[in-house]
MMTF fields as JSON, N, C-alpha, C and O atoms, coordinates in Angstrom:
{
  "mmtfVersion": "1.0.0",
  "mmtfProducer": "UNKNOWN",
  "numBonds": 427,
  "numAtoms": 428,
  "numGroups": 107,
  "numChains": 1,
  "numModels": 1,
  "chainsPerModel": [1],
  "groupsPerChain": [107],
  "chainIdList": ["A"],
  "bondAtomList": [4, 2, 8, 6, 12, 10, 16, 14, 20, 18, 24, 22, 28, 26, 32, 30, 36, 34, 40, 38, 44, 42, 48, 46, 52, 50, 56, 54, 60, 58, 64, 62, 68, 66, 72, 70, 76, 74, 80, 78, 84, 82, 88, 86, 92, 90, 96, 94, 100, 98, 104, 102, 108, 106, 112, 110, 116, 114, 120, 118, 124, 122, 128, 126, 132, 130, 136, 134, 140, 138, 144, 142, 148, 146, 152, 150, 156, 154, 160, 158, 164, 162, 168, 166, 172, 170, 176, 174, 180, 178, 184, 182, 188, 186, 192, 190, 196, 194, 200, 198, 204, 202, 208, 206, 212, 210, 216, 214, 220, 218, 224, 222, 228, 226, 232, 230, 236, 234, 240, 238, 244, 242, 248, 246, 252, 250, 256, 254, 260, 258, 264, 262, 268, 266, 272, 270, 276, 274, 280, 278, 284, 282, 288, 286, 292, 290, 296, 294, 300, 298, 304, 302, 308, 306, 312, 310, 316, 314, 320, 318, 324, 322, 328, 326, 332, 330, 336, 334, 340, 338, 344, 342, 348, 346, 352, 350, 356, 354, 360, 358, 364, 362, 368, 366, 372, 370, 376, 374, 380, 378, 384, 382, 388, 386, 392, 390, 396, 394, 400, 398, 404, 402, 408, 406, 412, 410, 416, 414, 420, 418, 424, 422],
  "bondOrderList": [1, 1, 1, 1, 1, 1, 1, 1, 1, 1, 1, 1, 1, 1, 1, 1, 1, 1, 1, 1, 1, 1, 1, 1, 1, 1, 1, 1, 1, 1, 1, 1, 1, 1, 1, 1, 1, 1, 1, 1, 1, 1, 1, 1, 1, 1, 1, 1, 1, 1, 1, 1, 1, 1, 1, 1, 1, 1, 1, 1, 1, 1, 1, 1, 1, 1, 1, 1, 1, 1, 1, 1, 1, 1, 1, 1, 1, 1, 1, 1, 1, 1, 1, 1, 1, 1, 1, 1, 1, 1, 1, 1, 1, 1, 1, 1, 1, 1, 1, 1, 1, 1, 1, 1, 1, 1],
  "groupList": [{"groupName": "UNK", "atomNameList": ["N", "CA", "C", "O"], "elementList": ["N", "C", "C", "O"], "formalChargeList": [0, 0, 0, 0], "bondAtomList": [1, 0, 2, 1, 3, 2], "bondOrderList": [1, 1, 2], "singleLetterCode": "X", "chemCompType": "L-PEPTIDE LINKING"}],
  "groupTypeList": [0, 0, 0, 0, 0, 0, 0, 0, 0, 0, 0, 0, 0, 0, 0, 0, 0, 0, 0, 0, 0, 0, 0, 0, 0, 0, 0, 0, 0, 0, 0, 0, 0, 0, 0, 0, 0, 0, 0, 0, 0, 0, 0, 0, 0, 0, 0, 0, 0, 0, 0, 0, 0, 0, 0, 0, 0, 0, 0, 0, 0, 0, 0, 0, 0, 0, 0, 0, 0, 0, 0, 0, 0, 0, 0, 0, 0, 0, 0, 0, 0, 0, 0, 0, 0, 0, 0, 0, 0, 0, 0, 0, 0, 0, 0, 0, 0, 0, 0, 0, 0, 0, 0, 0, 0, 0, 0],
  "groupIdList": [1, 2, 3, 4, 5, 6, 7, 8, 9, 10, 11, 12, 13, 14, 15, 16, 17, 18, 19, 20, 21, 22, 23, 24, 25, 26, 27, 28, 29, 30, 31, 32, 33, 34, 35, 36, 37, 38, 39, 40, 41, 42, 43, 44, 45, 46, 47, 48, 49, 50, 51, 52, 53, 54, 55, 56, 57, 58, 59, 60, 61, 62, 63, 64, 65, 66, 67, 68, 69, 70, 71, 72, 73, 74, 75, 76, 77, 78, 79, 80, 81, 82, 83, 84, 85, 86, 87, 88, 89, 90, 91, 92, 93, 94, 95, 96, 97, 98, 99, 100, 101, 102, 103, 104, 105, 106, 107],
  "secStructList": [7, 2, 2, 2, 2, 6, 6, 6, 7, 7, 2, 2, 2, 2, 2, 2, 2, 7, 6, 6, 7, 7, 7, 7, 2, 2, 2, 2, 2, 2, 2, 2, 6, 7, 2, 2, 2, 2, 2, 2, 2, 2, 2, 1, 7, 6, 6, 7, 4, 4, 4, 2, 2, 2, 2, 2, 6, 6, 6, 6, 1, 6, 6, 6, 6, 6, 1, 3, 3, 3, 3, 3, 6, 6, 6, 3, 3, 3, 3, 3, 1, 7, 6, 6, 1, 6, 6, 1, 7, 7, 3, 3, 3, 3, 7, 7, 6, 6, 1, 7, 7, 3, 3, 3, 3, 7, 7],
  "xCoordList": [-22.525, -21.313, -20.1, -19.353, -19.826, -18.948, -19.132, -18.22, -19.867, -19.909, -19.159, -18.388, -19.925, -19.236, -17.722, -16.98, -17.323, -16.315, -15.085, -14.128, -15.585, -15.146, -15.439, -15.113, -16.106, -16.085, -14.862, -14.366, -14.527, -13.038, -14.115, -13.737, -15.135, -15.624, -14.795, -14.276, -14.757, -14.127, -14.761, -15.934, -13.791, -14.273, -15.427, -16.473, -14.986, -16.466, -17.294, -18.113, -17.537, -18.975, -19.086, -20.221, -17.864, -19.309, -19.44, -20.435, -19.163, -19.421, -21.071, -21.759, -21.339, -21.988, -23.419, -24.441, -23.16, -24.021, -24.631, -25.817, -23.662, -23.501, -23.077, -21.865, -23.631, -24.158, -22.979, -21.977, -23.821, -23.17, -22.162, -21.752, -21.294, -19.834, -18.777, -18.751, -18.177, -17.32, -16.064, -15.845, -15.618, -14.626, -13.476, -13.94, -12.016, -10.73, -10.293, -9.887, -10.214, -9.727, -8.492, -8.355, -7.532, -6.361, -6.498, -6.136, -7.133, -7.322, -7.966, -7.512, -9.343, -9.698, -8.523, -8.1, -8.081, -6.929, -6.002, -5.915, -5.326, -4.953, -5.19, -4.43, -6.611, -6.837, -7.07, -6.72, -7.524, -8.022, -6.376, -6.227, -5.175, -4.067, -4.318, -4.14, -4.872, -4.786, -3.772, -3.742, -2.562, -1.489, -1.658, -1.671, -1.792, -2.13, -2.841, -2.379, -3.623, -4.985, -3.794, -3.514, -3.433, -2.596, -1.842, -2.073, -0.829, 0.233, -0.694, -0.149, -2.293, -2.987, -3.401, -3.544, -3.543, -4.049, -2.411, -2.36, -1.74, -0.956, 0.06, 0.791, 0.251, 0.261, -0.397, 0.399, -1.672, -2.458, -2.892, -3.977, -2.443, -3.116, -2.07, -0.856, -2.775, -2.431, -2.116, -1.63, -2.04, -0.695, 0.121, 0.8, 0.272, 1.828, 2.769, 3.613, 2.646, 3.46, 4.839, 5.56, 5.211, 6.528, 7.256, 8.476, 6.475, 6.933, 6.576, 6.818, 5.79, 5.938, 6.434, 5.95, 7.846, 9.123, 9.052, 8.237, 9.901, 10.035, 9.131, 9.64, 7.516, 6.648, 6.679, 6.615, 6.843, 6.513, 8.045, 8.065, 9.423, 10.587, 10.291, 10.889, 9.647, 9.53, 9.041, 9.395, 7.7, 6.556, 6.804, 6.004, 8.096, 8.431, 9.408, 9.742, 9.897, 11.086, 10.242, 9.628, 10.526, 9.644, 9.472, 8.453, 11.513, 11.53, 10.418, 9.275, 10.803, 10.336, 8.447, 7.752, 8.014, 6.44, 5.815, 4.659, 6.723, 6.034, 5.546, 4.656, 6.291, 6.161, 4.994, 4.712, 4.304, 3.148, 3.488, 4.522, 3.306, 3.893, 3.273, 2.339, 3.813, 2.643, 2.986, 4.07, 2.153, 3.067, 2.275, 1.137, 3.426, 2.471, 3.195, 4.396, 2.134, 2.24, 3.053, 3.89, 2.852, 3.129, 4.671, 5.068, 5.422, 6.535, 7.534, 8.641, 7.439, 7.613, 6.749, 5.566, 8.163, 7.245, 8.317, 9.535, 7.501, 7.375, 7.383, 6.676, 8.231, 7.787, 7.56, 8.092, 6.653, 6.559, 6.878, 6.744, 7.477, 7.066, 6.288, 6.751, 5.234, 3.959, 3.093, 3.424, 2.044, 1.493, 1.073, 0.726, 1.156, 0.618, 1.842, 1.762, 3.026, 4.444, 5.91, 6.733, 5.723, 6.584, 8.135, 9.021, 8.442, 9.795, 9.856, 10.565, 9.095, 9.1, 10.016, 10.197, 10.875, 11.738, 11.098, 10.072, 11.665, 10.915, 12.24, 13.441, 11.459, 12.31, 11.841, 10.624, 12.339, 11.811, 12.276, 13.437, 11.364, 12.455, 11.621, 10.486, 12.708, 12.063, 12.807, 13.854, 11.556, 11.541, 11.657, 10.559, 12.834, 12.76, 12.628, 12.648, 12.562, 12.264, 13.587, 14.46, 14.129, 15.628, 16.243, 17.356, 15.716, 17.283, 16.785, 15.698, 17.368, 17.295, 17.196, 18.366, 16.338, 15.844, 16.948, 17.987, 16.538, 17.274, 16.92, 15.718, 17.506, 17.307, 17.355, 18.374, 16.606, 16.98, 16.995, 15.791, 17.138, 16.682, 17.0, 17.897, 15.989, 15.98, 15.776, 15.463, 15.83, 15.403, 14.996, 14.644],
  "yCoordList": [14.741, 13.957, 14.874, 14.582, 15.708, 17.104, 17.29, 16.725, 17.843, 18.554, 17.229, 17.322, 16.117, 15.082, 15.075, 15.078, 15.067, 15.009, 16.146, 15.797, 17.454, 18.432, 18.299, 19.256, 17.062, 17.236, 16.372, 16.477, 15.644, 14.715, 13.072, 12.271, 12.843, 11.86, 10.766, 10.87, 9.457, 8.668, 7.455, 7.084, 7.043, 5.963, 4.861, 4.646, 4.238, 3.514, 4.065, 3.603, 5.186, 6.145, 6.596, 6.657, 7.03, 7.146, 6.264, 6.588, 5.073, 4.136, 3.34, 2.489, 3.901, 3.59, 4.321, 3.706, 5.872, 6.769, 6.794, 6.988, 6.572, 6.373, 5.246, 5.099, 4.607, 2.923, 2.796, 2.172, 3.684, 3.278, 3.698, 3.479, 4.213, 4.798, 3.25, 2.453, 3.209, 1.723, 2.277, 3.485, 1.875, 2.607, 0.859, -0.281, 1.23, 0.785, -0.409, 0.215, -1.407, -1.77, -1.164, -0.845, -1.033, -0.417, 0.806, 0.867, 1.778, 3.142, 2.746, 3.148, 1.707, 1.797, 1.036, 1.727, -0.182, -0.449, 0.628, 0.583, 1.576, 2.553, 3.65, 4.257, 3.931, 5.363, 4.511, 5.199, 3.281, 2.357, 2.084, 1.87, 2.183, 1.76, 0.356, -0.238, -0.371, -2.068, -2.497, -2.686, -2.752, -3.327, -4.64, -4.91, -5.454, -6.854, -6.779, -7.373, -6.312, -5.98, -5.754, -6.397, -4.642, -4.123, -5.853, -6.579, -6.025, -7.15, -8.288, -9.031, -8.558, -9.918, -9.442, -10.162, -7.766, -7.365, -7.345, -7.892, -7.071, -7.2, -8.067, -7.855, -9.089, -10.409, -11.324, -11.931, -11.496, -11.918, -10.935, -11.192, -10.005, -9.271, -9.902, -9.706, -10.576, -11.397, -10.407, -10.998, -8.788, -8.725, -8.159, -7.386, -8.55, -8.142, -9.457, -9.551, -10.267, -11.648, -11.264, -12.036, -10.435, -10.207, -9.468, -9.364, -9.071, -8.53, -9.462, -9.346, -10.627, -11.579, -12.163, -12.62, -12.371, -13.085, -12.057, -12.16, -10.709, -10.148, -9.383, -8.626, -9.533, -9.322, -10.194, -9.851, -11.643, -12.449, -12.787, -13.237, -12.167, -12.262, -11.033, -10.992, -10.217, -8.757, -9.066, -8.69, -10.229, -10.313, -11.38, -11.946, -11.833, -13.448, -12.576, -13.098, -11.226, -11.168, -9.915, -8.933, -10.457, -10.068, -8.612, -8.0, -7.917, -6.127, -6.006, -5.581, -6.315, -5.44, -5.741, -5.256, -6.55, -6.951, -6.018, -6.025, -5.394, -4.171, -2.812, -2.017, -2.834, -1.7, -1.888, -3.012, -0.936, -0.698, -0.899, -0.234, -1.403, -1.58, -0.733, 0.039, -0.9, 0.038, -0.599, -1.181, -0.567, -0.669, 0.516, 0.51, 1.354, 1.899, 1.586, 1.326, 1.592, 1.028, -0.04, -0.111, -1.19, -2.478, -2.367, -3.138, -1.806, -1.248, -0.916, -1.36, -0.199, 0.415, -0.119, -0.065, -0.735, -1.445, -0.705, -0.694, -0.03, 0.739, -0.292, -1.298, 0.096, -0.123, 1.323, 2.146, 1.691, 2.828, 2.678, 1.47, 3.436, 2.878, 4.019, 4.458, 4.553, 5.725, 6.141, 7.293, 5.837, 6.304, 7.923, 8.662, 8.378, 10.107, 10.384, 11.512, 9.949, 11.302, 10.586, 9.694, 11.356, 11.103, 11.16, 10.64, 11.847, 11.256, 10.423, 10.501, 9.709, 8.033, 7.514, 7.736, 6.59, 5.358, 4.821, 4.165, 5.048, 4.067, 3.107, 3.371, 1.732, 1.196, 1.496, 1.375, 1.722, 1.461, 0.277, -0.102, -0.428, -1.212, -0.565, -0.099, -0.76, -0.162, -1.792, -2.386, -2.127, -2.851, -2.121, -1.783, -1.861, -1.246, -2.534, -3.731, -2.254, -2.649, -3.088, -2.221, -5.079, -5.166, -4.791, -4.361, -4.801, -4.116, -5.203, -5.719, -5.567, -5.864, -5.766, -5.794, -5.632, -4.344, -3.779, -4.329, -2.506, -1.635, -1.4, -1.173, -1.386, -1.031, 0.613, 1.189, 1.236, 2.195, 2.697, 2.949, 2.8, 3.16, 4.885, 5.601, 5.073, 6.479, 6.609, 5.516, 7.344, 7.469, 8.76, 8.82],
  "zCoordList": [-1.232, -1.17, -1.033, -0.099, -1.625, -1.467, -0.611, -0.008, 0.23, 1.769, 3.112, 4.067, 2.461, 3.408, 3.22, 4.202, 2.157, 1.641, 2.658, 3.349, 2.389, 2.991, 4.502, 5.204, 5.175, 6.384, 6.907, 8.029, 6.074, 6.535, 6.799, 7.653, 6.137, 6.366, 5.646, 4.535, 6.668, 6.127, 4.969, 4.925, 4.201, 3.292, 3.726, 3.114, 4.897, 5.425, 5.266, 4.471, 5.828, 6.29, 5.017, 4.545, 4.148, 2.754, 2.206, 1.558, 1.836, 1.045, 1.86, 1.296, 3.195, 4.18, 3.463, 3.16, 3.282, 2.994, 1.691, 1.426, 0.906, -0.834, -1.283, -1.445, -1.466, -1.488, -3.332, -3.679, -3.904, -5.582, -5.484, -6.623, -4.938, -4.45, -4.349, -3.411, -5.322, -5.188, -4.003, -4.094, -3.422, -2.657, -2.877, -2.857, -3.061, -3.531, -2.467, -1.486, -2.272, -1.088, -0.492, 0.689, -1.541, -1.08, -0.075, 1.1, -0.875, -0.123, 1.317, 2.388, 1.142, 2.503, 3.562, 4.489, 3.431, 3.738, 4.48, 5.707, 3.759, 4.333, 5.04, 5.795, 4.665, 5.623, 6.913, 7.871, 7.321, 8.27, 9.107, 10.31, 7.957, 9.098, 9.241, 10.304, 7.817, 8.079, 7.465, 6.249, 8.478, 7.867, 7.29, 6.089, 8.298, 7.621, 6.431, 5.456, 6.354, 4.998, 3.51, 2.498, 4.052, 2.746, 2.272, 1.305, 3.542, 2.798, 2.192, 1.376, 2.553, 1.944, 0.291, -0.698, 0.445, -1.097, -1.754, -2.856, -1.498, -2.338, -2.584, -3.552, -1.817, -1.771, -2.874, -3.591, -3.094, -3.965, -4.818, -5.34, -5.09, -6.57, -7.925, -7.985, -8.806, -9.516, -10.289, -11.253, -10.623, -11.609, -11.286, -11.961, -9.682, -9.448, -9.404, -8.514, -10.179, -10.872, -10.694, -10.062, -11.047, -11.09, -9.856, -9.73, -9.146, -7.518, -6.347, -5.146, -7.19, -5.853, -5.199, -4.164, -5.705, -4.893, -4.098, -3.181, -4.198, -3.38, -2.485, -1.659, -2.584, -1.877, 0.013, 1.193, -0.959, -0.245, 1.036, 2.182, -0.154, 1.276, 2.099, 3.174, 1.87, 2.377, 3.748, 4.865, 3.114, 4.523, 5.111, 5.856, 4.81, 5.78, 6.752, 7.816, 6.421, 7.351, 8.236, 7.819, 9.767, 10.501, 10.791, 11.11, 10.487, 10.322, 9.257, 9.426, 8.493, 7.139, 6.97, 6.077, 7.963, 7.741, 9.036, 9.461, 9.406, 10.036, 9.287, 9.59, 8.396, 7.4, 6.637, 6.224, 6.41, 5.329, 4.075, 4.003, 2.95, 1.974, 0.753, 0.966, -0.519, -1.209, -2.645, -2.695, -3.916, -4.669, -6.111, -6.58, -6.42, -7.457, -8.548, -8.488, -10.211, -11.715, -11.82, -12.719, -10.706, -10.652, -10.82, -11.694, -10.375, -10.589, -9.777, -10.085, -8.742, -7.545, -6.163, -5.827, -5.473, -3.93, -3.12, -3.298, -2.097, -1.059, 0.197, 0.254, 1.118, 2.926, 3.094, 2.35, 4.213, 4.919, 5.963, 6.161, 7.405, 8.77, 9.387, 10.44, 8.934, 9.067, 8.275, 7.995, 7.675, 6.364, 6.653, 5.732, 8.105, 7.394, 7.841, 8.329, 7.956, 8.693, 7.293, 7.5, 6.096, 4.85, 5.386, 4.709, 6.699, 7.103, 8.238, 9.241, 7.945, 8.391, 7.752, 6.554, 8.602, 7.371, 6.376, 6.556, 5.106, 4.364, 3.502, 3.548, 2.596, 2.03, 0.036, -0.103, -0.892, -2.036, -2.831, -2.677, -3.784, -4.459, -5.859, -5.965, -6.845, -8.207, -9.01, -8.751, -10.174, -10.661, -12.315, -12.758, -13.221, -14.318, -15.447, -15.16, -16.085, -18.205, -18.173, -18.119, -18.212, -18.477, -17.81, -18.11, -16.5, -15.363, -14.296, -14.553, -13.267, -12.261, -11.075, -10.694, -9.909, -8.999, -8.293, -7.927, -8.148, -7.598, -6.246, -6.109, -5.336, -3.856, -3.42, -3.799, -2.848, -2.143, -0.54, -0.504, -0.125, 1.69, 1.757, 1.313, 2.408, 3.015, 4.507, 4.981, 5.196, 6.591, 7.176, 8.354]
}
């Protein structure tokens, strides 16, 4: 599994090879470049309750449902517009403890 690993094999093909290998939807989602995929998982992942308003205006407005989205410690939602080139436009929104979200844009 290491050697595959080190060959740049992708998540299909090992989860293909190595059966007991659970592989993430998210991750596969992304190394695959499934946009749509990503916005249906995180769309319906029931504990992001509290990012679903703004999940769901994100992916009604037709700019911003081009972007890859991301969200990490249910907390932080991401647009990307490239998942391997980090100075890609991106959008962040941060969701804090008693605050009310914060917007950021970078480019």
């Amino acid at each position: 599994m290491v050697a595959a690993l080190r060959r740049g094999i992708s998540l299909r093909e090992m989860h293909r090879q190595f059966p007991f290998m659970r592989v993430d939807p998210v991750a596969m989602a992304r190394e695959e470049g499934d946009r749509p995929g990503l916005w249906d998982i995180y769309l319906n992942d029931p504990y992001l309750v509290t990012l679903r308003p703004l999940l769901r205006a994100a992916h009604a407005d037709q700019r911003l449902r081009r972007f890859y989205p991301s969200v990490d410690h249910g907390t932080v939602f991401r647009l990307v517009a490239d998942l391997h080139d980090r100075a890609a436009g991106k959008v962040a929104v941060v969701k804090r403890m008693n605050e009310d979200l914060r917007r950021g844009w970078t480019q």
